[in-house]
KOLTI-147452 format. One line per field, with one value per residue (C-alpha): x, y, z; residue in one letter. Coordinates in steps of 0.25 Angstrom, whole numbers, padded with zeros to 4 digits. Layout:
N
xx: X|... .
yy: Y|... .
zz: Z|... .
aa: A|... .
//
This chain:
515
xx: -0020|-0006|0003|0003|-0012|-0014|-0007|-0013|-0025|-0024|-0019|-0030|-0039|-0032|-0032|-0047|-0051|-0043|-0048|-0062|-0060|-0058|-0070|-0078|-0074|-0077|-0089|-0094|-0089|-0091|-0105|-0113|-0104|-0109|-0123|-0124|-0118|-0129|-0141|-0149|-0156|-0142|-0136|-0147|-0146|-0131|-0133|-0145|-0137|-0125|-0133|-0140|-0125|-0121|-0129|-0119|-0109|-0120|-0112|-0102|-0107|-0096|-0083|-0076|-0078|-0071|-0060|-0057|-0060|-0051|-0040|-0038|-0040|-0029|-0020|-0019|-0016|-0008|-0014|-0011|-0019|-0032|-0030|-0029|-0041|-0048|-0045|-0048|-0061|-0067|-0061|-0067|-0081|-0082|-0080|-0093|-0100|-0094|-0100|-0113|-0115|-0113|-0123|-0134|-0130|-0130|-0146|-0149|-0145|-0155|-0165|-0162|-0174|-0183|-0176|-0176|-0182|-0172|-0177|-0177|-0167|-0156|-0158|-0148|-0137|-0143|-0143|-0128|-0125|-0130|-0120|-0108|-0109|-0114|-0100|-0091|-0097|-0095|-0081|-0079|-0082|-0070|-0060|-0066|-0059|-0044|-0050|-0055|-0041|-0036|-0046|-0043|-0026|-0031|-0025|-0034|-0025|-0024|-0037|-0041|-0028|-0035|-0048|-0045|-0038|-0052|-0061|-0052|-0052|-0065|-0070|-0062|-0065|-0081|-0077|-0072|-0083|-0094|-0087|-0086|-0101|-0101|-0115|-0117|-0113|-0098|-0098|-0102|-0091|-0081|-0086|-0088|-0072|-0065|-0068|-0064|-0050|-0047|-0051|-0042|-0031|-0034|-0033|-0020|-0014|-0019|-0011|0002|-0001|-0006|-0002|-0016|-0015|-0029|-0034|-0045|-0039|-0038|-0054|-0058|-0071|-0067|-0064|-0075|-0084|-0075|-0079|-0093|-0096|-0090|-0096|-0111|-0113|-0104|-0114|-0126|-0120|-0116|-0131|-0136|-0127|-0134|-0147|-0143|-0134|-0138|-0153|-0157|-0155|-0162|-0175|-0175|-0174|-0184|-0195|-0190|-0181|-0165|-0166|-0169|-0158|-0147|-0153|-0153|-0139|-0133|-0137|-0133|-0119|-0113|-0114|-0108|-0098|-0097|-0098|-0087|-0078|-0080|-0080|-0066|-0062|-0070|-0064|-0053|-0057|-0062|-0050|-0042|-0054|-0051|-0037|-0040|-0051|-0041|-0031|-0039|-0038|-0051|-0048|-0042|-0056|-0064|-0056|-0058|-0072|-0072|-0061|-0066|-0080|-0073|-0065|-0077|-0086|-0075|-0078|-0093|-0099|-0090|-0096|-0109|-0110|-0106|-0117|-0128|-0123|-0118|-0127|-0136|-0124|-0115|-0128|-0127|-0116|-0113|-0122|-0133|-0143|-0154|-0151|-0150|-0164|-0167|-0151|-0148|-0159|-0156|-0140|-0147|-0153|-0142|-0132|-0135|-0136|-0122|-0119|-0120|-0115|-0102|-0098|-0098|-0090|-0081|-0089|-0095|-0081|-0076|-0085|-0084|-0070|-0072|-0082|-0093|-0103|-0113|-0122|-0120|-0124|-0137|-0141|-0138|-0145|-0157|-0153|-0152|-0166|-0172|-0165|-0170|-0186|-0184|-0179|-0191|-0202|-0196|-0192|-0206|-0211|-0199|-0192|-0175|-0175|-0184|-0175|-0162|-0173|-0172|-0159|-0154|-0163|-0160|-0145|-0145|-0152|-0140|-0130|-0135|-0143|-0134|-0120|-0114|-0120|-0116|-0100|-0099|-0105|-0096|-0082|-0089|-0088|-0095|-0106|-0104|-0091|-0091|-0101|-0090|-0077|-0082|-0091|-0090|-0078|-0081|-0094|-0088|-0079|-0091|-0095|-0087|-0090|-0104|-0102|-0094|-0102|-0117|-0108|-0105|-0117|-0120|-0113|-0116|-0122|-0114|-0118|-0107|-0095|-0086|-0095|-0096|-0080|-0079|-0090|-0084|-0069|-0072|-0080|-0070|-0059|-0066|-0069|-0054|-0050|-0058|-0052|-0039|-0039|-0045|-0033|-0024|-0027|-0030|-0045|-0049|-0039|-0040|-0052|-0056|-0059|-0067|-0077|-0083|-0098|-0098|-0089|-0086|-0072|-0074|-0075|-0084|-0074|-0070|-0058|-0064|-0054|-0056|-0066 .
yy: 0080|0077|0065|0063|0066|0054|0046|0049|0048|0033|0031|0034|0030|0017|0012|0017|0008|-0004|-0002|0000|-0013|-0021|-0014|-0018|-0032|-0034|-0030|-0036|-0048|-0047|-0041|-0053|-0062|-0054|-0053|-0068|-0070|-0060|-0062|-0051|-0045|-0044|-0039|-0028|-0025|-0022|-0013|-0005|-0003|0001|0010|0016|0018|0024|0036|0039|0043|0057|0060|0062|0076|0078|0078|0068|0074|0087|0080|0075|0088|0098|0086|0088|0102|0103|0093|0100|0114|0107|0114|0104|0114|0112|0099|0095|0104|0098|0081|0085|0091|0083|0069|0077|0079|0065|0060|0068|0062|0047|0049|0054|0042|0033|0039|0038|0022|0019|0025|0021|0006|0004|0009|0001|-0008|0004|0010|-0003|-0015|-0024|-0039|-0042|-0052|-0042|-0032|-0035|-0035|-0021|-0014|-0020|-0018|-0003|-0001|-0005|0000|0015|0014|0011|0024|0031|0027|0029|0044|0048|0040|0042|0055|0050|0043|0057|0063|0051|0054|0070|0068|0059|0045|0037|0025|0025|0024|0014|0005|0005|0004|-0008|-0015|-0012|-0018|-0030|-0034|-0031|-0041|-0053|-0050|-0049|-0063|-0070|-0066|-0071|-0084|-0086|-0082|-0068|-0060|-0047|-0040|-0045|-0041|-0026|-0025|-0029|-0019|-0008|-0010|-0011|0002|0010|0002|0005|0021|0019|0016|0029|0038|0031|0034|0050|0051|0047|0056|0070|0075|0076|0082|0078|0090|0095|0109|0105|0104|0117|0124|0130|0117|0110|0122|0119|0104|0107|0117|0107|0094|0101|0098|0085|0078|0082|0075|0063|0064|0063|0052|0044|0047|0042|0030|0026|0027|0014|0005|0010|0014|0000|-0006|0002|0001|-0014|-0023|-0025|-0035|-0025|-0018|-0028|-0029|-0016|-0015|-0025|-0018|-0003|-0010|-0013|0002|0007|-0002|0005|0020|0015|0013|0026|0034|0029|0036|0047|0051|0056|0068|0074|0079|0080|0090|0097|0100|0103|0112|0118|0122|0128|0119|0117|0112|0100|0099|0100|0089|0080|0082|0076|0065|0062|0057|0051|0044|0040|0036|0028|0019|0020|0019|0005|-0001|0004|-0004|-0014|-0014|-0012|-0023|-0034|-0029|-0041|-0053|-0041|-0043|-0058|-0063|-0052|-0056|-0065|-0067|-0063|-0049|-0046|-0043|-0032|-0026|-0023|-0015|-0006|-0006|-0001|0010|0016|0012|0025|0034|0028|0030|0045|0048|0039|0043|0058|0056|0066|0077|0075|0073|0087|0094|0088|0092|0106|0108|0111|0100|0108|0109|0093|0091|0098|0090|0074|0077|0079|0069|0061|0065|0061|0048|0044|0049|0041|0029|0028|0030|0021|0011|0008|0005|0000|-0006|-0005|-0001|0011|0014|0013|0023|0033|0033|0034|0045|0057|0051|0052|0067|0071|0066|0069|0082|0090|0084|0087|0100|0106|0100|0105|0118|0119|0117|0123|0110|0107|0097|0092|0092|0084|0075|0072|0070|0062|0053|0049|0041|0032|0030|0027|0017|0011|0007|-0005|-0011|-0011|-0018|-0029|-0031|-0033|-0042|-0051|-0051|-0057|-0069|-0071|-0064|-0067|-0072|-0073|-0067|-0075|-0071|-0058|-0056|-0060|-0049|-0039|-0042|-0041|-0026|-0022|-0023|-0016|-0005|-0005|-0005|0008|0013|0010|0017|0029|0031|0028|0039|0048|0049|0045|0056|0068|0077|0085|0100|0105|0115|0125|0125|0140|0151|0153|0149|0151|0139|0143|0136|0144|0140|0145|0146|0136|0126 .
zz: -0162|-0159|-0161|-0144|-0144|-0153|-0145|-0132|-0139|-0143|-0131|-0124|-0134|-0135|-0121|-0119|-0129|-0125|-0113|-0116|-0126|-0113|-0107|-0118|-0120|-0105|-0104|-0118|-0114|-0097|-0097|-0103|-0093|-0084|-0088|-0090|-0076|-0069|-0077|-0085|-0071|-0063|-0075|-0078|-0063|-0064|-0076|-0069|-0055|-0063|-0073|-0057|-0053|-0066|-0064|-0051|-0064|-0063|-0049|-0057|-0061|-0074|-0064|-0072|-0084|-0077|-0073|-0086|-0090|-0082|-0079|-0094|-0095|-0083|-0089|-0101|-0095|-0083|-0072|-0060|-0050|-0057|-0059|-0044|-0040|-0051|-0046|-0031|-0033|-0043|-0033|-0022|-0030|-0036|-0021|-0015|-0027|-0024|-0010|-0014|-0023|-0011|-0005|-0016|-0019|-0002|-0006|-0019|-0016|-0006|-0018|-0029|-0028|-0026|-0041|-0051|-0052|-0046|-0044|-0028|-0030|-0036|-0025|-0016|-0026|-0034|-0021|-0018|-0033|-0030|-0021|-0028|-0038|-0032|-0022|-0035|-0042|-0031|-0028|-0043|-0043|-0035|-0042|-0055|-0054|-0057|-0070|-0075|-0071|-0080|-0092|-0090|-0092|-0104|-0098|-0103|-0105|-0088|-0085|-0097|-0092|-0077|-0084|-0091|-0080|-0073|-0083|-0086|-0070|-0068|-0079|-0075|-0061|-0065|-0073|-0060|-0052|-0062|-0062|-0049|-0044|-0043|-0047|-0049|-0038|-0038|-0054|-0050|-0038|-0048|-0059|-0050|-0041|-0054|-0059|-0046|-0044|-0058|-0054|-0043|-0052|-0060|-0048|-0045|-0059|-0059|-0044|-0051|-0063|-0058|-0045|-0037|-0026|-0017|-0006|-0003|-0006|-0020|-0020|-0028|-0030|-0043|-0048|-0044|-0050|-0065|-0062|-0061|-0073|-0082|-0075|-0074|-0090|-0089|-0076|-0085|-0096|-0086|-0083|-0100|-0099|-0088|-0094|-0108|-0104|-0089|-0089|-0097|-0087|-0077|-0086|-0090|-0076|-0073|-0083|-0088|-0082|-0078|-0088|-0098|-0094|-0098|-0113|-0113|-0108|-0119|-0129|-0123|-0117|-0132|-0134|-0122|-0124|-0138|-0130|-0121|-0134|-0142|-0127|-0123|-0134|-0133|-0118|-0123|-0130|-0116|-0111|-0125|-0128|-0114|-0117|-0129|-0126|-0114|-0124|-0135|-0146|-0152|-0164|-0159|-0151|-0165|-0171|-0158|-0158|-0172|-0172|-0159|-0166|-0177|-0168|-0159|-0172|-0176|-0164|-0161|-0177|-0180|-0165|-0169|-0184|-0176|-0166|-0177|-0186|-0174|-0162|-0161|-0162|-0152|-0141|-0145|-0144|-0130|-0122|-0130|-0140|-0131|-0131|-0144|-0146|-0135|-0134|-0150|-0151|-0139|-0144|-0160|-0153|-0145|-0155|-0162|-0150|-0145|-0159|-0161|-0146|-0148|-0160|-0156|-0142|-0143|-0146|-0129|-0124|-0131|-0126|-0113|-0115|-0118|-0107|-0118|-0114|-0106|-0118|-0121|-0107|-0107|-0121|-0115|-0103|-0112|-0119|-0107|-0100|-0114|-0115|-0101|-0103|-0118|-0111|-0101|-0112|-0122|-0112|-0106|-0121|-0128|-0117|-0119|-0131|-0130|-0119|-0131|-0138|-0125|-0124|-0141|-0146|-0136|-0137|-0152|-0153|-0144|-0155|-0166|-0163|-0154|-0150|-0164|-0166|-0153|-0154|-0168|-0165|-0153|-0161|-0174|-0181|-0193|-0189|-0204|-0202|-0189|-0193|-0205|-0201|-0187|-0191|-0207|-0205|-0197|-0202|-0215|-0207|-0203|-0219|-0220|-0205|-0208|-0222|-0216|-0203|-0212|-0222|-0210|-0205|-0218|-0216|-0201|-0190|-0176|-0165|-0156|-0152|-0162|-0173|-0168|-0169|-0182|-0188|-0177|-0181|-0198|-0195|-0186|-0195|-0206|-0198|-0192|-0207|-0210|-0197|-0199|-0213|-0206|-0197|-0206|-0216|-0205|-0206|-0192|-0188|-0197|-0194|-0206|-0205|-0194|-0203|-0193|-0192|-0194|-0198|-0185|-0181|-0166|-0158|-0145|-0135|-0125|-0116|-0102|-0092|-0080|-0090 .
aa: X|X|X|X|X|X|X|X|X|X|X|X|X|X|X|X|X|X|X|X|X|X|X|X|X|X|X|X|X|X|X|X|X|X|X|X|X|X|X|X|X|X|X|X|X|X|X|X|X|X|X|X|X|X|X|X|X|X|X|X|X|X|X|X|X|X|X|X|X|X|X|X|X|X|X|X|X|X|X|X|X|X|X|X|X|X|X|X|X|X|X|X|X|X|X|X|X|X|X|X|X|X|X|X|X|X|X|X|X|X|X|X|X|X|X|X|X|X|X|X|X|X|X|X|X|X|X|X|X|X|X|X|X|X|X|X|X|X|X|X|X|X|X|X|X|X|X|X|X|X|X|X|X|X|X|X|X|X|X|X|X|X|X|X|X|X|X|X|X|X|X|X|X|X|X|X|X|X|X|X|X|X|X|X|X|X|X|X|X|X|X|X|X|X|X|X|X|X|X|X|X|X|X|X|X|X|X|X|X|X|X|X|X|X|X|X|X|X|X|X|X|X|X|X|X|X|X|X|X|X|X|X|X|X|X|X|X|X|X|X|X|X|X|X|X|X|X|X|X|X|X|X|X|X|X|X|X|X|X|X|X|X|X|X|X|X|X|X|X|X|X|X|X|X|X|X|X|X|X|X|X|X|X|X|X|X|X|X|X|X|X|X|X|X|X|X|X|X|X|X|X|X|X|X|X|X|X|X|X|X|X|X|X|X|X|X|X|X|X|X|X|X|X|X|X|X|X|X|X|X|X|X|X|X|X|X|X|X|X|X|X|X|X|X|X|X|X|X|X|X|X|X|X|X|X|X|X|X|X|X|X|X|X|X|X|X|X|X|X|X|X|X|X|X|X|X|X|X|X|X|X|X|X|X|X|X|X|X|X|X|X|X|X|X|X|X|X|X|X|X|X|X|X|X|X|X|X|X|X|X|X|X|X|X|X|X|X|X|X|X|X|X|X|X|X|X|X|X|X|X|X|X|X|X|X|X|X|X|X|X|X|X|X|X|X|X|X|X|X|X|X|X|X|X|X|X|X|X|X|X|X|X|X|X|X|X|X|X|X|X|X|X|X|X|X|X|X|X|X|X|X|X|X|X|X|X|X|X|X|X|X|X|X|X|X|X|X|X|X|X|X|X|X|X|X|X|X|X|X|X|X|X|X|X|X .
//
């Protein structure tokens, strides 16, 4: 990797987490407010219609993961022509898709009471809530095209910029109107508008940077056939992802309650939020694979692969001890002490699950990168089937947690049975060898943070946020010590040698002309 690459790198890298630190902070902070303010069946109801509405993201059908795709793919090889073919036909597919989802939430709204268990005086705001937030997804699909275009020409520090402008206006909008008497409906129109406005910025910024030329002559079969050969294995993996991620909600609204929803969610948020950390870094090695991948240089793919999990293990294993060790006075002091008992159980169990996915993130967005994630596809939506027919067994019996049991165990076998065997067999990487150089340091970093956290807790165990800072604060720098060591001498860096897994020194990646 070149001097130029690291810098874009940290660039990107950089701005996405100072970003996603404002995100994070917001949310920790706003969504208690907000919960407190509403009240637990208000705030269940929100999660469920959001979950309902998240499943729209399937309409998607892998188009955006082809615009970042080819947009790198062209960028790198600077064909202009492809480019605009490729901008115009997927703008003109995600607007079909925008107006068909308009259509089913104009239906499905009038059905909400028929589908889940919302109390008679909630209906009028779910079925109003419905519609918003259906018509904001909907609008979203369109212009969700430009913040692909912006992710493909790897300009990640653009859209984090509007990102974060977003999140910070939308929170202190969300804390006026709380103030001043505004329920649950105003809350949602302010979640819902700020993301499309800052989408509009995007689409603003990409006009002044490629010259775009909109016609319907540049609507184009062919290209619309390359964008469906690769988003076929993309939409079912958009598919696994609902099934593993978006399903809990709504089995447990409809075999418990909302309000079981909302213990259910504080435990599952803190490790989204903790997904969302490891995943702004993981975006980028989407399109560096593709251009890699578009020029052949498969070595560089192999040592991404493995630095990529380092890097990525270097975030999620240090979040994670801190979750097992602090989880119950996090919960407490977030959003209070009754909480504790039902959410930290649920957050043990898919801590491990998140665990092994996030720490092996780059593998998935290499392979989306190369177009070899049709095999991948085919394993989570398995996955994803058996995660839903787990969840709704378990649940009946062991209510939330049994549905954390349904989603962790299929989740699991995927990472640990399959993921890493077919990359490494792929790039013919020793599975000895990767397991080595990405994982051991930083579980080795991760020694001395547990030492210190388990000696605090020896002399006190917090119980608010102040405590909770001073415990954070002391394992953090530890931690940061190690770290800082690690990229001093260049070990966070350096990836040893790749041994292959066979005597074979033929990697079986094909450069396909029009891929």
């Amino acid at each position: 990797m070149t001097k130029i690459d690291k810098i874009a790198l940290l660039k990107n890298v950089g701005s996405s987490w100072v970003a996603l630190g404002v995100t994070v902070i917001v949310g920790f902070f706003l969504s208690p407010y907000i919960l407190h303010h509403l009240g637990d069946e208000a705030f269940g109801l929100w999660v469920l219609i959001f979950s309902i509405t998240g499943y729209y993201g399937l309409f998607d059908l892998g188009i955006r993961s082809s615009i970042v795709r080819y947009v790198a793919k062209y960028a790198a090889t600077d064909d202009r022509q492809q480019l605009n073919l490729l901008v115009n036909t997927a703008l003109f597919s995600y607007a079909a898709i925008g107006f068909v989802c308009l259509l089913i939430t104009a239906v499905a709204t009038y059905f909400v009471a028929l589908m889940f268990r919302v109390p008679p005086e909630f209906l009028r705001t779910a079925r109003l809530l419905f519609a918003m937030v259906g018509t904001s997804v909907a609008l979203g699909f369109p212009l969700g095209v430009f913040g692909g275009i912006l992710d493909g020409l790897q300009r990640f520090m653009i859209s984090n910029v509007t990102s974060l402008s977003s999140t910070l206006l939308r929170a202190v909008l969300i804390l006026i109107a709380l103030q001043h008497g505004g329920g649950l409906l105003t809350v949602a129109f302010i979640t819902v508008s700020l993301p499309l406005v800052a989408s509009l910025v995007n689409a603003g910024i990409v006009l002044r940077l490629l010259p775009i030329r909109f016609s319907l002559h540049n609507l184009d079969r062919r290209t619309l056939r390359r964008i469906a050969s690769y988003s076929g294995p993309t939409f079912m993996i958009i598919v696994a992802a609902r099934l593993r991620f978006r399903t809990d909600a709504l089995v447990i609204g409809t075999f418990l309650s909302a309000t079981a929803i909302t213990y259910f969610t504080v435990g599952a948020r803190l490790l989204e939020y903790s997904g969302e950390v490891v995943n702004s870094l993981a975006q980028i090695f989407v399109p560096m694979s593709s251009q890699l991948h578009a020029t052949n240089d498969l070595d560089q793919l192999k040592k991404i692969v493995v630095a990529g999990n380092r890097a990525c293990s270097f975030i999620i294993f240090p979040i994670a001890t801190i979750l097992v060790l602090l989880g119950k006075s996090v919960i407490e002091a977030w959003v209070g002490p009754r909480y504790v008992a039902q959410s930290y159980p649920v957050m043990l169990v898919l801590l491990v699950a998140y665990c092994l996915m996030l720490s092996q993130s780059a593998c998935n967005r290499v392979l989306f990168g190369m177009a070899k994630h049709k095999i991948l596809a085919i394993v989570t939506l398995v996955e994803g089937a058996a995660n839903l027919a787990l969840s709704i067994a378990l649940v009946r019996r062991f209510g939330i947690f049994g549905d954390a049991l349904g989603t962790a165990i299929p989740l699991s076998c995927t990472m640990l049975f399959f993921l890493p065997h077919h990359v490494c067999r792929l790039l013919k990487i020793s599975l000895r060898t990767y397991i080595r150089e990405a994982f051991t340091l930083p579980l080795v970093l991760c020694v001395p943070l547990v030492g210190t956290l388990l000696w605090m807790r020896r002399w006190f165990v917090p119980h608010n946020y102040l405590q909770l800072c001073l415990q954070l604060l002391l394992g953090v720098a530890v931690y940061g010590a190690g770290l800082l060591w690690a990229f001093r001498t260049g070990r966070a860096w350096n990836v040893g040698e790749l041994s292959l897994n066979n005597s074979s020194t033929e990697l079986p990646i094909e450069i396909v002309e029009g891929d």
